[in-house]
C-alpha positions in Angstrom: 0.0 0.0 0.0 1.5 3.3 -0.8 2.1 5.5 2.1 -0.1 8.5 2.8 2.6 11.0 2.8 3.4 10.3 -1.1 0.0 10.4 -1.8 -0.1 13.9 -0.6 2.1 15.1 -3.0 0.3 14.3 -5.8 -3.5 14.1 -5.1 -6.0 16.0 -3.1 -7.1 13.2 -1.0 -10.6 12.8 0.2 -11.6 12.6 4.1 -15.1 11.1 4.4 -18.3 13.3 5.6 -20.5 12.8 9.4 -20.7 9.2 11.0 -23.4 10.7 13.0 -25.5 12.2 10.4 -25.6 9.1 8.9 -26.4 6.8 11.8 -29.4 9.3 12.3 -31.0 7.1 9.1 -30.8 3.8 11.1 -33.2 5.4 13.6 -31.4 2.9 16.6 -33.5 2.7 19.3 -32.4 1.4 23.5 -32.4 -1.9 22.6 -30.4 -1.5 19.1 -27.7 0.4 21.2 -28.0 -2.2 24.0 -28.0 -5.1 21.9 -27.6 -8.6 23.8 -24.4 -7.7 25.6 -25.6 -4.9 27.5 -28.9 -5.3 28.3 -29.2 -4.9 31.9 -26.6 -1.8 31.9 -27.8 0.4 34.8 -27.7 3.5 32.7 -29.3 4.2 29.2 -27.2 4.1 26.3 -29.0 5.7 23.6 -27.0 8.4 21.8 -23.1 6.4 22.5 -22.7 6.1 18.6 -18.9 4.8 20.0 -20.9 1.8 21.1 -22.4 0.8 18.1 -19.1 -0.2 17.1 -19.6 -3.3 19.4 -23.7 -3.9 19.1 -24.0 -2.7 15.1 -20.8 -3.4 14.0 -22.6 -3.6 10.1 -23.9 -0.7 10.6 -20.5 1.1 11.3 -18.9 -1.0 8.2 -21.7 0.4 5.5 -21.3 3.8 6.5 -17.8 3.4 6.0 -18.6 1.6 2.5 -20.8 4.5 1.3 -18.2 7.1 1.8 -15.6 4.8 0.1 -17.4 4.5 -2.9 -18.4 8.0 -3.3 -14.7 8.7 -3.0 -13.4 8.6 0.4 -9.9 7.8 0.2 -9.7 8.2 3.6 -12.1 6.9 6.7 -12.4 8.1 10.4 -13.1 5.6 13.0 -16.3 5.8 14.6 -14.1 7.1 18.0 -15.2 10.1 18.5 -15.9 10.5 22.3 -13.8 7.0 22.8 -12.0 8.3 25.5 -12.7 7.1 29.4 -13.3 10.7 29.9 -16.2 10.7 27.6 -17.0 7.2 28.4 -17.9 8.0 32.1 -21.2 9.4 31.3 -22.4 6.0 30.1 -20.2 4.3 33.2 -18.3 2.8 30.2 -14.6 3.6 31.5 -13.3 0.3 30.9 -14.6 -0.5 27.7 -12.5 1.9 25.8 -9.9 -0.2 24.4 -12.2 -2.6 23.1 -14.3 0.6 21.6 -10.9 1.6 19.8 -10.3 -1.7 18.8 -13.1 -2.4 17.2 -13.8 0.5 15.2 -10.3 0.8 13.8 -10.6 -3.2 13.0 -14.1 -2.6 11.1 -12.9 0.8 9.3 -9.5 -0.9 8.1 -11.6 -4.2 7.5 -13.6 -2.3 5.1 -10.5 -0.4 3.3 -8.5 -3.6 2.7 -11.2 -4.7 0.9 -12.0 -1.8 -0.9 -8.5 -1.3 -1.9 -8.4 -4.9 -3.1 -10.9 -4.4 -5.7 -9.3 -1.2 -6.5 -5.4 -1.4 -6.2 -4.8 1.8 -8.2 -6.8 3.7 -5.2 -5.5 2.6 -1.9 -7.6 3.5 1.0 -6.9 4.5 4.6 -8.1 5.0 7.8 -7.5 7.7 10.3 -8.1 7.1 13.5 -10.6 10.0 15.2 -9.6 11.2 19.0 -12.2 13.5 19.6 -11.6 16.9 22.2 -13.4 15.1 25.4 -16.3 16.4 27.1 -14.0 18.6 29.8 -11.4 21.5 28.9 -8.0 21.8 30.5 -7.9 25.8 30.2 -11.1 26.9 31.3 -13.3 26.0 34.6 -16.6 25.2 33.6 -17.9 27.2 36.9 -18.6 30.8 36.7 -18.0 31.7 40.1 -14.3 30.0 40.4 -13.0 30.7 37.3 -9.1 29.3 38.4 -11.4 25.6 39.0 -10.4 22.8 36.1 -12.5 19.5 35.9 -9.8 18.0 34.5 -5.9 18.0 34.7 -3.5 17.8 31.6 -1.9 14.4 32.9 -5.5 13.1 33.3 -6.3 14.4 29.6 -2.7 12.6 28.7 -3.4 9.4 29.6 -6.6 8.9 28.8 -5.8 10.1 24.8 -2.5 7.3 25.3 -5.2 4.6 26.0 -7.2 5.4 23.0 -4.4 5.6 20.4 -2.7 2.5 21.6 -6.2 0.7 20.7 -6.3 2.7 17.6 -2.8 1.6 16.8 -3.5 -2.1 17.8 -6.6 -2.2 15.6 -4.5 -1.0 12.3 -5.1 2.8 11.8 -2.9 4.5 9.1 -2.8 7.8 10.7 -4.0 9.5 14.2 -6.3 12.4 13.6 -6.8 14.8 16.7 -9.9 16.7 15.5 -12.4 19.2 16.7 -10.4 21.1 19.1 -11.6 23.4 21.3 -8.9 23.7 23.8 -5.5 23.4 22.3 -4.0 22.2 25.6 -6.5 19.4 25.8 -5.2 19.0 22.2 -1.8 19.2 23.2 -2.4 16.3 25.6 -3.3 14.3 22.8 0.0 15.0 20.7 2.1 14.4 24.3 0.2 11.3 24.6 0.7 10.2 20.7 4.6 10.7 21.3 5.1 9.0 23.9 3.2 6.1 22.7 5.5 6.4 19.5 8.3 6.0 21.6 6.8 3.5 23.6 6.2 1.0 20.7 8.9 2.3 18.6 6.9 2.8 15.5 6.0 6.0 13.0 2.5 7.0 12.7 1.1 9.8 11.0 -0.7 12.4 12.8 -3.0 15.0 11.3 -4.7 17.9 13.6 -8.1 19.6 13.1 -9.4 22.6 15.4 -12.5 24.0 15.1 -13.6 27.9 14.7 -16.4 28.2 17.2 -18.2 31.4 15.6 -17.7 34.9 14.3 -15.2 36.1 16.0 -12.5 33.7 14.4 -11.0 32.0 17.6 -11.4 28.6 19.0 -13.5 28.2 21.9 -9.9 28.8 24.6 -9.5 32.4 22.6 -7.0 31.6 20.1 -6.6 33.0 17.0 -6.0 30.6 13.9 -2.4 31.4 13.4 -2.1 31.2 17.9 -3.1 27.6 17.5 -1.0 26.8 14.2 1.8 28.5 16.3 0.7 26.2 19.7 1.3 22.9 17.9 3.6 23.4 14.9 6.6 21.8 17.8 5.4 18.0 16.7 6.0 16.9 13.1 2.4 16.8 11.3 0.9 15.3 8.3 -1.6 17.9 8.2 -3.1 20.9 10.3 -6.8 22.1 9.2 -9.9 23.2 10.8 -13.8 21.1 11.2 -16.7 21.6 12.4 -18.6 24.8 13.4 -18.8 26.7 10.1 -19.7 26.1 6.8 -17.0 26.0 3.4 -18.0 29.4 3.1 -17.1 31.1 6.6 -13.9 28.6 6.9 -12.2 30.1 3.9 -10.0 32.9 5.9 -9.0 31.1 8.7 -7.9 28.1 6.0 -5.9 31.2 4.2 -3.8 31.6 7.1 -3.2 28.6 7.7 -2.2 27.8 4.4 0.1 30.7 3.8 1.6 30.1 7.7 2.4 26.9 7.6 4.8 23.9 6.1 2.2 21.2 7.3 -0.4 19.9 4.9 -3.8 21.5 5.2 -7.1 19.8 5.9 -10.5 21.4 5.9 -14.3 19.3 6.2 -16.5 21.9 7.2 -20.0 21.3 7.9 -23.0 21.6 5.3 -23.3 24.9 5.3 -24.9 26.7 9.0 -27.7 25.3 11.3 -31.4 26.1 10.7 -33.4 27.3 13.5 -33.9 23.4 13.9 -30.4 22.6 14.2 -30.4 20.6 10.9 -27.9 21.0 7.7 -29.5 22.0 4.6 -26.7 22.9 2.3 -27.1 20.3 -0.6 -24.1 18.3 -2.1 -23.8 20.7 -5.3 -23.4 24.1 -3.0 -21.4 23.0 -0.5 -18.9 21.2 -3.7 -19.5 25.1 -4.9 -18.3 26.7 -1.9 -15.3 24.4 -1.7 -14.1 25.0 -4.8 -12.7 27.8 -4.0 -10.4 26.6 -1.5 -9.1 24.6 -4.6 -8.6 27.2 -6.9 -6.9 29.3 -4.7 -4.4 26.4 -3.6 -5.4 25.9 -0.1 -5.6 22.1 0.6 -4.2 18.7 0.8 -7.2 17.0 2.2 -10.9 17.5 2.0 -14.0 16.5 3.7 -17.3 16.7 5.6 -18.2 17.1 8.8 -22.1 17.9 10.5 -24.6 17.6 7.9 -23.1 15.8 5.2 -23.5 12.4 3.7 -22.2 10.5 0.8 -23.7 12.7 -1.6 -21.9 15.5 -0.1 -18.4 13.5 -0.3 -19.1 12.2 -3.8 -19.7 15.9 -5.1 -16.5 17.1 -3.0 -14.5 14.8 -4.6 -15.9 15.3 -8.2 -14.3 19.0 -7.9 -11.4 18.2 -6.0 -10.2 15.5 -8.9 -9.5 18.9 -11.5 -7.4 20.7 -9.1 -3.7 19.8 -8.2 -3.0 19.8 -4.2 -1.4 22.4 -1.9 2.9 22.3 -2.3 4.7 22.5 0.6 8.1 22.3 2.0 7.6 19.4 4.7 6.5 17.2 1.3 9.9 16.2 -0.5 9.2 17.2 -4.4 10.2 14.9 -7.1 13.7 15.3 -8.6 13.4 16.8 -11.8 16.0 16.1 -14.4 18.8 18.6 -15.5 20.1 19.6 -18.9 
């Protein structure tokens, strides 16, 4: 299998869209998220798509096969809020490696196969750590405002226990995504190295923070370049943004990113902005509109979807993407050309 990396050079690859729009469509109920295993757990369980990893694990592996064939090269793991952080809300602490495991088996399952009956398109599979349900630089109480629910050695360890199962379960690359907080996302990368060391092995690790609103900053205050600058110390595949905003709104904050940096650049912004209902409406042709601007202006290495989109959304994405060469930059060693 070729290695990510080379493929960077030479392709925009393709990220897929939302695992949790599309498990919407399945309409799980208790039980489906129960299934036989965890029938009598004391608390309910609907809404931990992590767990459906274990109780629909064909669920998991179609969603991964729709966005393959609408031109995914790439797959995230449905890991999300896999960490024993997350995990406590459900009582499900001790479950996480198995939750890793499993979803990184499925997801690569369904890649080898894919890539089998396609050789010339290999397929891979990134391995999600999500932010966590707690933030290491702000106190989630008003009236103590130095008070932190969580610690950075707690946020540490927990991310080391998830990327160990996602390592073990045969992800191609670790993608931190969705941050908030860059020091709970500089936990993660702490974590990742050490775990590096620890096994002795080379992974590639891609980041993705996420724009809360208007005012350009991430939820902990910091600007687009602040958080390129927080986490440019660890050798990246690929820094981006997700989540939040829409193709359209992303576009500046890709722009610094792209003329600041030597990593690759990502981008899978959500289908367009929230209705009143909370619900994406941005079809696949718009959004594929919107993006095609990141394109012509050189912006990207990698492209995808997050809230709101589906297959169609990926499969219009990548129609675009195909007519445009990727982002050069330095980190990516160029091609010898020949001399006269």
């Amino acid at each position: 299998m070729s290695k990510i990396e080379d493929l960077l050079s030479q392709k925009i690859l393709i990220l897929d869209g939302a695992m949790g729009t599309m498990l919407q469509e399945y309409k799980f109920t208790e039980d489906d998220f129960r299934g036989n295993r965890f029938q009598d757990w004391p608390v309910s369980l609907k809404g931990n798509n992590d767990l459906l990893s274990i109780t629909q694990p064909k669920a998991i592996a179609e969603i991964h096969r729709k966005y393959f064939d609408a031109g995914a090269d790439i797959v995230e793991t449905n890991t999300f809020s896999a960490t024993s952080i997350a995990m406590a809300d459900y009582q499900m602490q001790d479950l996480v490696y198995e939750l890793n495991y499993e979803s990184a088996r499925i997801a690569k399952e369904v890649a080898q196969k894919v890539t089998f009956e396609d050789p010339e398109k290999p397929r891979f599979v990134a391995g999600a750590i999500g932010p966590t349900n707690k933030t290491a630089s702000m106190s989630p109480d008003v009236n103590d405002p130095g008070f932190r629910a969580i610690s950075f050695t707690e946020l540490s360890a927990a991310y080391k226990e998830q990327a160990k199962a996602l390592i073990d379960g045969g992800v191609d690359v670790l993608l931190v995504e969705t941050v908030f907080d860059t020091l709970n996302a500089k936990a993660a990368l702490f974590a990742i190295e050490d775990l590096k060391e620890e096994m002795q092995i080379e992974i590639p690790v891609m980041i993705s923070g996420t724009i809360t609103d208007a005012s350009g900053r991430t939820l902990s205050g910091q600007t687009a370049e602040a958080f390129l600058i927080s986490i440019s110390h660890i050798p990246l595949l690929s820094v981006g943004f997700n989540c939040a905003l829409g193709a359209k709104q992303l576009t500046p904050h890709l722009e610094v990113l792209a003329r600041k940096s030597d990593f690759g650049i990502s981008a899978y912004p959500n289908a367009g902005l929230p209705n009143a209902f909370g619900e994406y409406d941005q079809s696949p042709k718009e959004m594929a509109e919107q993006i095609r601007e990141y394109l012509s202006r050189g912006l990207v290495n990698i492209l995808g979807g997050c809230c709101g989109t589906t297959p169609a959304h990926i499969k219009a994405i990548a129609s675009v993407a195909k007519d445009y060469a990727p982002r050069k930059f330095s980190n990516l060693v160029q091609p010898e050309t020949e001399t006269e």
